[in-house]
N, C-alpha and C positions, 0 to 999 in steps of 0.2 A: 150618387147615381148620376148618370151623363144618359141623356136619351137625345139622337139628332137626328136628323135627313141630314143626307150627303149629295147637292145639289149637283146636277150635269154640270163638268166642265171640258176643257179644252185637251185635257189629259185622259178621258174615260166619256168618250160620246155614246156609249150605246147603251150605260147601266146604269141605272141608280143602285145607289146604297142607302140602308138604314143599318143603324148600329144601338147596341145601348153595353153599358160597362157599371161593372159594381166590384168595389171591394168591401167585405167583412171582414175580424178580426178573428173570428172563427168560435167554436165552444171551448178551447181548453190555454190559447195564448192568451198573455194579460196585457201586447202591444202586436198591432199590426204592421209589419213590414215590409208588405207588399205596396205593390204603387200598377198605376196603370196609366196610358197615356192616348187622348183619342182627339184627333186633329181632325173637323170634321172637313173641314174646308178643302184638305191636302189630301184627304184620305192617307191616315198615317196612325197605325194603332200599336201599342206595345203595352208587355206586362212584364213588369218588374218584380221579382221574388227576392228578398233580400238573405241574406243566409244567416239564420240563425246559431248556428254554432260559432260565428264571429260577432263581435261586442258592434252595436250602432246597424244592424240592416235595415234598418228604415232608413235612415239615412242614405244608405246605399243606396236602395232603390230610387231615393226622393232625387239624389242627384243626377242617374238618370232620367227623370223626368225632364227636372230641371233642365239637363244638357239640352234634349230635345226640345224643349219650350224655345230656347234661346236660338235652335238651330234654324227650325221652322220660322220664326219672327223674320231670322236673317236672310232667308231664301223666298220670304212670300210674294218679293215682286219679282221673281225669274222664273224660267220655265220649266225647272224642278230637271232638266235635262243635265247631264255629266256628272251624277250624283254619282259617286266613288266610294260603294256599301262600305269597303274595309279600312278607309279612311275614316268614316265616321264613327265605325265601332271603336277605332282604335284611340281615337279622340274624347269618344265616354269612357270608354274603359280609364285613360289616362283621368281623366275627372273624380272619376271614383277613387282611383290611386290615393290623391290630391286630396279629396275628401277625409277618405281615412289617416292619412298623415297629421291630418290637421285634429280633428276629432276621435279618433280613436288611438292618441298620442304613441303612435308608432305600430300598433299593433294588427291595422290593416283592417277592411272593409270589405263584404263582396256582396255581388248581386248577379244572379238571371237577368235573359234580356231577351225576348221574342218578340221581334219585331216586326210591323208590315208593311209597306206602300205601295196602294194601288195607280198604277199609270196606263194609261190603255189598256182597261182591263187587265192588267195581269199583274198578280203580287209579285211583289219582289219581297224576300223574306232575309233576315238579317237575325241570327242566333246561335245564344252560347246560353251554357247550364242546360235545366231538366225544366221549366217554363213550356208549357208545348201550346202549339198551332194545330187545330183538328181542320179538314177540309169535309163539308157533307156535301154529298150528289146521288143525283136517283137515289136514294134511301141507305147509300153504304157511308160509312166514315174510315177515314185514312187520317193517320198523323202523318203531318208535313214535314216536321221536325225529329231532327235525333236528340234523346236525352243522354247530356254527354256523361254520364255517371260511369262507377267501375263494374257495373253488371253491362254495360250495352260495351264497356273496353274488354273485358273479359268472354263474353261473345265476340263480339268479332275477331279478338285472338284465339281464338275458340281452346281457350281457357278451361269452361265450361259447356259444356252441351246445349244447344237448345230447348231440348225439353225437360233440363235439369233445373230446379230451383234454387236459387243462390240466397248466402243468407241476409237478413233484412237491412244491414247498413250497406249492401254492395246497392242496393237501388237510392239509398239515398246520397252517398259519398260524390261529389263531383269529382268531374276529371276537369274542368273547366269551365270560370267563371270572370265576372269583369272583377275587379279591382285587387287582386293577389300581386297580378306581374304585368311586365309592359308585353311580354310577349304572347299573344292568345292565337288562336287557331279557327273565328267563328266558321259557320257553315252561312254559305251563301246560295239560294236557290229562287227559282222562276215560278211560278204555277199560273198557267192560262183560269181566268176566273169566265165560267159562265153562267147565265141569266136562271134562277132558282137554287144557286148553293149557298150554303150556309157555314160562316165560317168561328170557331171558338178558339179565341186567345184566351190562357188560360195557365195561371198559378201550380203547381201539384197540389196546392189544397182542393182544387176540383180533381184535376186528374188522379189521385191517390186513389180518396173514399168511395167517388165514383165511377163506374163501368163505363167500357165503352158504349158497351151495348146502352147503358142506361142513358148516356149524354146523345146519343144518337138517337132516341125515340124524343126526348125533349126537344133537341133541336130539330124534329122534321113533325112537330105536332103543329098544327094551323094556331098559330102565336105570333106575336109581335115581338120586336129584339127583345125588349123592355120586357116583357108577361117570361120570354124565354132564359134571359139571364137570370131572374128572379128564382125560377123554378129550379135552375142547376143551383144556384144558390141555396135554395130549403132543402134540397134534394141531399145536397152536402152535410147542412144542419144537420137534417134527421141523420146520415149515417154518422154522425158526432163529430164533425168539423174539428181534427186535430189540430189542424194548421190552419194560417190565413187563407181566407177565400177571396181568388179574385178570377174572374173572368170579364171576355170580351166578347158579343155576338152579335155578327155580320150578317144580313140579309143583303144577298145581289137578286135586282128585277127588271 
């Protein structure tokens, strides 16, 4: 567990942040492979899913961490200015490549990756896989992120109907993730962050078992990150936590 204030600085004068971050290994896995990464200084948060139908996704995720640990170190005395999202993606993805070459003797590694950094108030979002970013305001929730799977490809080739049901491995099959190939496609997007939203990074071991509806009354219940992440967390348990749980929850004030 990570519980911090996120002190006024020189990139974000008019908001404070509090955050707090948890991963579980859930009811039914017997190895966590999730990772989560929360930079309080920098304002800089991501959650790492590792993919479990490939050998080593802990590892995957960890070397995402990793990458970032080393990135931030490198960049803590500059002004976080001409940051180049798809440069960096392309550089952990490459890492993870690199990873699994090594440890998973040829066979390949992947991992999720929802990423965030607040600068003058406003996220800037860096993401690939099914990992999602929720934004809450006035009391509604909106995911920020596409889940790159083959039900949201097959929608929008409109393949399938939208109000058709597709069957259970199309929501979980990626279309795209880090460490398969050097060539990736993330999504990159902006969000203006204002004073009272509430923001969840977050694993599909949250977003799967639980509702929208249901992470949206947690997150707008009078709580602290900490008391809020907790709760989406038991909330997970009790619907039987199939997968690792991990989330991230962002208070702006």
């Amino acid at each position: 567990m990570i519980d911090f204030n996120i002190p006024t600085t020189h990139f974000q004068p008019f908001m404070n942040f509090t955050a707090a971050g948890v991963t579980h290994v859930g009811m039914v896995r017997k190895k966590n492979e999730d990772s989560f990464f929360c930079d309080m200084e920098n304002c800089i948060y991501a959650v790492a899913d590792g993919l479990g139908g490939l050998p080593f996704g802990d590892l995957a995720s960890k070397a995402v961490v990793q990458y970032l640990e080393l990135w931030t170190n490198a960049r803590k005395n500059d002004d976080w200015e001409g940051i180049h999202w798809p440069t960096l993606m392309k550089e952990v993805n490459h890492q993870v490549i690199q990873t699994g070459q090594i440890s998973a003797h040829g066979l390949g590694i992947g991992t999720t990756l929802s990423m965030g950094m607040i600068r003058n108030n406003n996220l800037e979002v860096s993401h690939i896989g099914d990992s999602r970013i929720y934004l809450v305001r006035s009391g509604k929730i909106e995911q920020i992120t596409t889940d790159h799977t083959l039900e949201t490809f097959a929608r929008q080739q409109k393949q399938i109907p939208d109000n058709q049901e597709v069957p259970e491995h199309y929501k979980h099959t990626l279309t795209q993730c880090l460490g398969q190939r050097e060539l990736i496609k993330p999504d990159f997007t902006e969000h203006r962050i204002l004073s009272g939203d509430r923001l969840l990074f977050c694993s599909d071991g949250i977003s799967g078992p639980v509702s929208e509806e249901e992470i949206l009354r947690i997150l707008t219940a009078r709580n602290t990150p900490e008391a809020t992440v907790e709760q989406l967390v038991q909330k997970t348990l009790d619907n039987g936590a199939p997968d690792n749980v991990t989330g991230i929850v962002l208070f702006a004030e």
